[in-house]
N, C-alpha and C positions, 0 to 999 in steps of 0.2 A: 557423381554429382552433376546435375543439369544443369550448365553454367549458363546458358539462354536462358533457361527460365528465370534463373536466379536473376541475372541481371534483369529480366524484363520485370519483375516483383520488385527489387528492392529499386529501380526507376520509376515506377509507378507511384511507390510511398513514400520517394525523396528520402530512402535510409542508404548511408554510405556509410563501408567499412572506414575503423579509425586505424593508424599504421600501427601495424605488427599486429593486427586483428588476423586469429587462420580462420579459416574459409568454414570450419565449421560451426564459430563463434557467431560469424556474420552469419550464414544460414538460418541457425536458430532465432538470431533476431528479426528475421525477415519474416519468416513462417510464423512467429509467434505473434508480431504487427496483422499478419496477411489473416491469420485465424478471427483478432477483432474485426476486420472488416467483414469477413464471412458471420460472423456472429449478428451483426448489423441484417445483414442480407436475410438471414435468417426467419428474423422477424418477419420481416415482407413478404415472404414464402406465400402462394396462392395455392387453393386446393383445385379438386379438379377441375369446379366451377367456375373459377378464376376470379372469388373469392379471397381476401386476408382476415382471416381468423385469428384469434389470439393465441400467442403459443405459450404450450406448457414448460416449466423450466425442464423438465425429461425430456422433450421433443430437442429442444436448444444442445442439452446433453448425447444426445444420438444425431442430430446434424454436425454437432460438431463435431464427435467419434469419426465421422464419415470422413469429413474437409481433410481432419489430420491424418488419418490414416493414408488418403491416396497422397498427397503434403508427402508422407514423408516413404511413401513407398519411390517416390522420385528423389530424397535426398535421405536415401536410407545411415550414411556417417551420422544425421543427425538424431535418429530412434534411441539411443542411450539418453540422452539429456530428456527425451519428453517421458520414460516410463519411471514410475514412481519405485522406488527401487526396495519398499518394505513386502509387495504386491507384487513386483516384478507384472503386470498388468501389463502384455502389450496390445489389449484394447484401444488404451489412451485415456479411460475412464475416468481416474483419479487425476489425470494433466486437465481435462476438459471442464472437469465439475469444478477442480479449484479456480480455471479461467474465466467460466460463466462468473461463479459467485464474486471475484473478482473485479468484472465486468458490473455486476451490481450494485458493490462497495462502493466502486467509486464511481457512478453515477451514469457508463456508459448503457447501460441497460435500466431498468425500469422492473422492479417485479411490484404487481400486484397484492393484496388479501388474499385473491385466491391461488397464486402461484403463477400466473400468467405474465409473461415475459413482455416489454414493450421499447420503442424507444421515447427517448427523451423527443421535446420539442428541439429543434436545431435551434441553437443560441452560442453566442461566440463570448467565452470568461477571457476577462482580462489578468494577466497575470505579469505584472510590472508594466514598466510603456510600452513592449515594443511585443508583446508576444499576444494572441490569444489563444486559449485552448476551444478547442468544437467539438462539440457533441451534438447527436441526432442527427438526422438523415441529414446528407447534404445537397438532395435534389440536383439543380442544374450550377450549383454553389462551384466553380472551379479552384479557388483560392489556397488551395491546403499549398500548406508549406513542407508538411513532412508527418509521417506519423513519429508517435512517440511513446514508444512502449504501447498501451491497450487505447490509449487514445491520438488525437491529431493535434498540431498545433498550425497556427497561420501569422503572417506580418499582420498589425493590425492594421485597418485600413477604412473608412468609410466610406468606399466603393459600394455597401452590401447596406442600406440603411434601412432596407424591409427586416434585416437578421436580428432578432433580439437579441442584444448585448447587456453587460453586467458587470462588472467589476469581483475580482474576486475574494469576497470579504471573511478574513483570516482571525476568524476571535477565537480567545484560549481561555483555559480555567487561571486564573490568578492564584496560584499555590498558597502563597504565604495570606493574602485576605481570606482564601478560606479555611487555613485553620484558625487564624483569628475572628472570623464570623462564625466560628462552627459552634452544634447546638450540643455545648459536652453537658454530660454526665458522668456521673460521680461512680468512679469502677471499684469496685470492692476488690477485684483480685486479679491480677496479668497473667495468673498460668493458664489460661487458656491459650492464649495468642502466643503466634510466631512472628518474630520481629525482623524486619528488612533492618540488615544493617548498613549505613552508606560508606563508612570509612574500609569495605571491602577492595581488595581490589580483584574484582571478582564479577561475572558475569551476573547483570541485575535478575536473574531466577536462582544464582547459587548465592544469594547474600541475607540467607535469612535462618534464624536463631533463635532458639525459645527463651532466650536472655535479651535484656535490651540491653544498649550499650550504655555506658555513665554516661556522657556526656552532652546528647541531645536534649535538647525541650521538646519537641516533635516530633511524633513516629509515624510509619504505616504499620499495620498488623495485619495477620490473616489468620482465620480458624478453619481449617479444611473440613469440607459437609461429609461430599464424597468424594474419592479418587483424585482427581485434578480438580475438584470443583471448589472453590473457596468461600468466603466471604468476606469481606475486606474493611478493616478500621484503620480509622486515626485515633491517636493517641497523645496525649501530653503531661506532661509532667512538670507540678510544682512541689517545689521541697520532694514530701515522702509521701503526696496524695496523688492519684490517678484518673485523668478523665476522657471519655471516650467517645466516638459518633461514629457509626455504621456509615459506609459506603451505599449510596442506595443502587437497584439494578442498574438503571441508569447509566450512571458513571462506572459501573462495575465492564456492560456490555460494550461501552467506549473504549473500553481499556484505559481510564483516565488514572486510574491508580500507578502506571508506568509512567507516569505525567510527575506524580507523587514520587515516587524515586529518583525518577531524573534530578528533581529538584532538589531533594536531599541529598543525594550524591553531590550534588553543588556545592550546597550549603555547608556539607562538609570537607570544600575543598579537595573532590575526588572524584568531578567530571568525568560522565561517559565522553570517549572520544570515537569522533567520525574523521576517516582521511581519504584526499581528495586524490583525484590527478588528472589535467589533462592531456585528453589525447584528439591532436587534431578538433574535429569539431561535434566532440562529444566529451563528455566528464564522467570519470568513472570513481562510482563509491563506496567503501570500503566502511562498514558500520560494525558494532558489535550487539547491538539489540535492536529488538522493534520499538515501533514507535506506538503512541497513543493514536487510537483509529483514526481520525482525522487525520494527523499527518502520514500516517501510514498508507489512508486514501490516494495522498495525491504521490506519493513516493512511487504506488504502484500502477497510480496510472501512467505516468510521465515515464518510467522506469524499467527497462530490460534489466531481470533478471539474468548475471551472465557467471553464476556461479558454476556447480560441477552439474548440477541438474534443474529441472525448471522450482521446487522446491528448497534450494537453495537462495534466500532473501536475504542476507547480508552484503551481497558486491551485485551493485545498478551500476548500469550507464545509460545517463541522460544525454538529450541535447544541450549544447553550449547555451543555446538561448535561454534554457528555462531553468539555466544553473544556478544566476543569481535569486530569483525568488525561490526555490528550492532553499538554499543555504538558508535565507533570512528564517524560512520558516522550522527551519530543522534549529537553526541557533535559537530561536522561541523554546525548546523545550529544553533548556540549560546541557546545551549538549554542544563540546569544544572543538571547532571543527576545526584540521590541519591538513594543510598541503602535503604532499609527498612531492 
């Protein structure tokens, strides 16, 4: 391992090991900070004319192939954790296309209608009083505080009052108004659907039953099209009649239906649990599902992946600073959070 380099990389992005972090824990996190900012660069790539053209999300795919491969030809202990291990791919292929798309999701990148890759306007989100998150070029912008998983964070400051600033505005689906605003119809028959049950204690993709349980007023359903592919209802129950409202794409592509269990899991007294710890001046977190893409978004941008590979998304570690809004917004999805 090129311990100069490392130290000059993880000083650059203001990322410090947390104690009893080994050295290949900390690598990875550095290289994978180091790849977003090379992704950034990317964009601004000139041709020969010295030219910026817009780029393809396959060109972004093959620059980045490039970045990680020489990356990790210098810190080769860390090559297990970036290849996808059903592919055994040591391209990078599969590590790069999840990080672009990634980089997407949560807004550090820009794609197009036509597939064309960009960044964002530089703008600084607030996220509690004391943090802001930056995206977009940061030109002669000195101020970064630290990177944080695929994106940056800064003290906030009004030193910069050219930066478009924002606040960052956290609206959710209100569960229970929407099954009581919902536009039910009148179901002639349940054996189609498969019922999420909440009183499992059970991983929210193994909690589901072509029986519904007694004792709910409110269900999720789902009818599988094809393969993994679903369609997803609500349901409710009076007396011995049944009525029902389709999920539209919408909320389906959101993944708002995970929104939908969370809550029912609540409601029947049998909260998913998230456990915390820290360490030094970082927070490590320990989940057992995903989240609904919105929260999912800011999980993964703020959030090093530091499980056994880079596909492993159950245990992040954030920075201390961006811990408390974190938590608030992970406790929004009736999800019980505890210390270790």
């Amino acid at each position: 391992m090129n311990r100069n380099l490392l130290d000059k990389m993880s000083s650059d992005m203001h990322i410090a090991p947390y104690l009893n972090e080994n050295k290949e824990s900390f690598a990875c996190r550095v290289i994978y900070s180091a790849l977003a900012e090379w992704m950034r660069f990317f964009v601004l790539d000139e041709n020969e004319t010295g030219i910026v053209l817009p780029k393809s999300k396959v060109y972004m795919l093959k620059r980045g192939q490039e970045i990680i491969s020489s990356l990790l030809e210098v810190f080769p202990e860390c090559k297990p954790w970036f290849i996808d291990k059903e592919s055994q791919d040591n391209t990078y292929k599969e590590f790069v296309s999840s990080f672009r798309e990634n980089m997407i999701q949560t807004g550090e990148l820009i794609c197009d209608d036509e597939n064309h890759v960009h960044l964002p306007s530089l703008s600084f989100i607030a996220y509690g009083d004391d943090v802001d998150r930056v995206i977009g070029y940061l030109g002669k912008f000195t101020g970064i505080q630290a990177a944080s998983g695929i994106t940056r964070i800064a003290e906030q400051s009004d030193d910069n009052n050219s930066i478009i600033k924002r606040e960052h505005i956290y609206e959710t689906l209100d569960v229970y108004s929407f099954f009581d605003k919902a536009c039910w119809t009148k179901c002639d028959s349940i054996e189609p659907y498969e019922f999420f049950i909440p009183q499992l204690k059970a991983s929210l993709y193994n909690s589901w039953d072509r029986k519904p349980d007694n004792v709910s007023k409110f269900y999720l359903a789902r009818i599988q099209i094809f393969n993994s592919i679903n369609e997803f209802y609500i349901l409710k129950r009076e007396n011995t009649s049944w009525y029902v409202q389709r999920l539209n794409d919408v909320m389906v592509s959101m993944k708002e239906y995970r929104r939908i269990m969370l809550w029912l899991r609540n409601q029947a007294g049998n909260p998913m649990e998230l456990y915390y710890t820290f360490h030094d001046n970082l927070v490590v977190i320990n989940r057992f599902c995903r989240f609904p893409l919105n929260e999912e978004s800011v999980m993964k941008a703020f959030g090093w992946p530091i499980g056994n590979d880079y596909a492993d998304e159950m245990q992040f570690a954030v920075p201390i600073e961006i811990w408390p809004s974190i938590s608030k917004i992970i406790s929004g999805i009736d999800i019980e959070i505890k210390e270790r």
